[in-house]
C-alpha positions, -999 to +999 in steps of 0.1 A: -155-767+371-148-802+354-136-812+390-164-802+406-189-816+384-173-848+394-172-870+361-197-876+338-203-878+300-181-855+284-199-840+267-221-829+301-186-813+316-176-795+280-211-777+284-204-770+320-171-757+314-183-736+288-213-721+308-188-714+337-161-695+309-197-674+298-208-662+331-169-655+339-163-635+304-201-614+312-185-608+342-155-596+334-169-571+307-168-540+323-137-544+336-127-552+297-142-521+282-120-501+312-088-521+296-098-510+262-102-471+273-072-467+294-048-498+293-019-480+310-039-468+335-056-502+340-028-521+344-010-497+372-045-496+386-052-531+392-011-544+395+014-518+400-004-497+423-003-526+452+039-526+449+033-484+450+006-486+479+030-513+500+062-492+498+039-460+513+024-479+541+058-496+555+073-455+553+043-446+578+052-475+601+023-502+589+043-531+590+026-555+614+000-559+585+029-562+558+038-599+562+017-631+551+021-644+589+007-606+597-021-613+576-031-647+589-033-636+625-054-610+613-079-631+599-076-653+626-085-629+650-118-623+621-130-652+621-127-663+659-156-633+658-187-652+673-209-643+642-179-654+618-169-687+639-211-698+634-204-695+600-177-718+605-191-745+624-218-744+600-194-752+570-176-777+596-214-794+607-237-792+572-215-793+543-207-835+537-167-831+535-164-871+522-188-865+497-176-833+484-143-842+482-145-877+468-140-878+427-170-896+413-206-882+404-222-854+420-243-876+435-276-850+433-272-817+442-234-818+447-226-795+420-239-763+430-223-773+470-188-780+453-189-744+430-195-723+457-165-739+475-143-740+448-153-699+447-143-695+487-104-697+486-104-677+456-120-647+470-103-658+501-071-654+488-076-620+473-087-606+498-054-614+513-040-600+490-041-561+494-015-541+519-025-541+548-052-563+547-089-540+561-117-560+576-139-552+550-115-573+519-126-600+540-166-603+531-162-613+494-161-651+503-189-646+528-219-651+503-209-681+493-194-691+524-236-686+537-251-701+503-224-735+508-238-738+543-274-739+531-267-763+504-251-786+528-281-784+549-308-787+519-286-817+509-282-837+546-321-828+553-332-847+521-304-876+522-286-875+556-314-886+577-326-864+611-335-835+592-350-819+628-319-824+642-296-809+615-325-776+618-326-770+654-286-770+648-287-745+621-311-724+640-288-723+668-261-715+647-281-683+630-289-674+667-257-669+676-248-645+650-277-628+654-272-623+692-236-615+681-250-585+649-282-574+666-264-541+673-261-534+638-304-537+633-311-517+667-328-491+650-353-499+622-370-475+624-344-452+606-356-467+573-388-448+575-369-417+588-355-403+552-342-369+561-320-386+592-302-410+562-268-400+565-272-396+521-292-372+532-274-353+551-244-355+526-265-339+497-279-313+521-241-305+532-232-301+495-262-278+487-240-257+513-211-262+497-219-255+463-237-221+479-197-211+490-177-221+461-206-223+431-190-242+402-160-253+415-138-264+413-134-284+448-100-294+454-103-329+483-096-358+494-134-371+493-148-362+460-182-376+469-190-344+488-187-318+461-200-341+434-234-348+453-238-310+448-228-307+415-197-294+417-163-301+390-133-315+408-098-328+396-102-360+378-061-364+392-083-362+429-108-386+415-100-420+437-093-393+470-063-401+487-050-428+472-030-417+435-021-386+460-002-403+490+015-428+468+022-412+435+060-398+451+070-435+445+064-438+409+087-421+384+077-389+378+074-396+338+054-420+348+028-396+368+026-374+341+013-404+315-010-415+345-024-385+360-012-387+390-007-361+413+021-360+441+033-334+462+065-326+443+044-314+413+014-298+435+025-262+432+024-263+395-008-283+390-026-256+417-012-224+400-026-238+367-061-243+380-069-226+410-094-246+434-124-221+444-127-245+471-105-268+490-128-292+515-104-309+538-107-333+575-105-364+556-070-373+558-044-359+585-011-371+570-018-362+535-035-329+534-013-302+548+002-290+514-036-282+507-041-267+538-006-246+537-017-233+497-051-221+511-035-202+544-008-187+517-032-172+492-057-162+517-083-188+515-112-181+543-119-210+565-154-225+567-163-252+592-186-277+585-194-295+617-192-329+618-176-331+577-145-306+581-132-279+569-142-255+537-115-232+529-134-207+501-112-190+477-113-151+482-144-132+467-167-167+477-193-173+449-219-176+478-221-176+515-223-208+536-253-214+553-257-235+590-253-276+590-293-274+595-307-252+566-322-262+537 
């Protein structure tokens, strides 16, 4: 923050400084008060789990994706995207590199242009950082990657001279991405269509649900269906597959402290407490123990078109109605 403030009276760059380690710490506080409740579980969460989550992806073969190199060509091939690469140029065209980079003061309006590119190789980096790396990691620099071009452009408009010119460039530049996203925005109209939001359609498929298995509880690998209705699940199922197809490579003393869930222990945790349903088509590779406890103790198959499959524990709380009732 000192650097990019550029100089100044001391005093100015203490108060920055400070300002900068407030908005950080308000931040960070929610993320504290989940250290405070559950620091074990924190720490594996946010550390651990990426050495765990590494080791199961190289056993199913992901190891394209594995190295640093993997990971460059990957975002490579990202950002050579025609709506990504505008965003480039514009940080190439608008933002003034010689200023930015030159130690001195922020010569008016600087400040806000240098923060939100100190931010971008941050978020950069971290995104980087899971295994292997999924386009979506890669947004978080976006927004200030977007708010770093306009800056630039605010700031070469009012002292770079030709503001038309540096305009007609940015419009071209946000015309490109547009022709490039359009696809995304072809049908407006679905915003005034309510009952066709797929939300809606999830809540109405768990009203179904919830008719099969009342209470609960739902044994999956996608919580989010059986909670919009209502239903209990198993906190150990909480975060869906992940804990599940990674917990065999953490010691097993170590599951038990976590909560963690892996198929060595899956017979015991089941007999215990009995799923009344187990909702399944989420994740091929990870849920035929489910499936094979369900055939074994006579579970009765339900399909849900479109969502998966509802196995419904014998004597079913309710009966399943069609995909288009209620």
């Amino acid at each position: 923050v000192v650097a990019a403030a550029g100089g100044g009276p001391a005093r100015r760059r203490l108060a920055l400084l400070g300002a900068f380690a407030g908005g950080v710490t308000l931040g960070l506080l929610p993320a504290l008060a989940l250290l405070a409740v559950a620091p074990e579980q924190f720490l594996f969460g946010n550390f651990a789990y990426r050495t765990a989550s590494t080791l199961q992806k190289i056993e199913i073969g992901h190891r394209e994706a594995m190295t640093f190199a993997g990971k460059l060509r990957y975002l490579k091939e990202v950002v050579g995207e025609p709506g990504n690469l505008a965003l480039v140029v514009g940080l190439a065209i608008f933002v003034p590199w010689t200023k930015v980079l030159r130690r001195g003061p922020e010569g008016g309006g600087l400040l806000g242009l240098r923060l939100a590119l100190l931010v971008i190789p941050f978020l950069l980096g971290g995104s980087l950082v899971a295994t292997p790396t999924f386009y979506q990691y890669l947004y978080a620099p976006v927004p200030f990657a977007v708010l770093a071009v306009v800056l630039g452009l605010a700031w070469r408009c009012a002292r770079g001279g030709s503001p038309g010119v540096h305009v007609r460039v940015f419009g071209v530049l946000v015309a490109a991405a547009l022709a490039y996203g359009y696809k995304d925005y072809r049908e407006p109209g679905l915003l005034l269509r309510p009952r066709e939001w797929f939300p809606t359609y999830v809540r109405a498929v768990a009203r179904e649900i919830r008719g099969a298995v009342g209470e609960g509880p739902v044994l999956t690998m996608a919580p989010t269906w059986a909670l919009e209705g209502g239903m209990r699940i198993y906190p150990e199922f909480a975060t869906g597959p992940f804990a599940w197809r990674s917990g065999h490579l953490v010691p097993k003393e170590r599951r038990k402290r976590l909560g963690i869930v892996s198929p060595e222990e899956f017979p015991e945790f089941v007999a215990a407490r009995p799923p009344r349903g187990i909702l399944v088509g989420f994740e091929e590779r990870q849920e035929p123990p489910l499936v094979e406890y369900a055939q074994a103790r006579g579970y009765r198959p339900l399909d849900l078109p479109g969502v998966g499959t509802l196995w419904v524990a014998p004597e079913p709380a309710g009966r399943l109605a069609g995909p288009g009732s209620g």
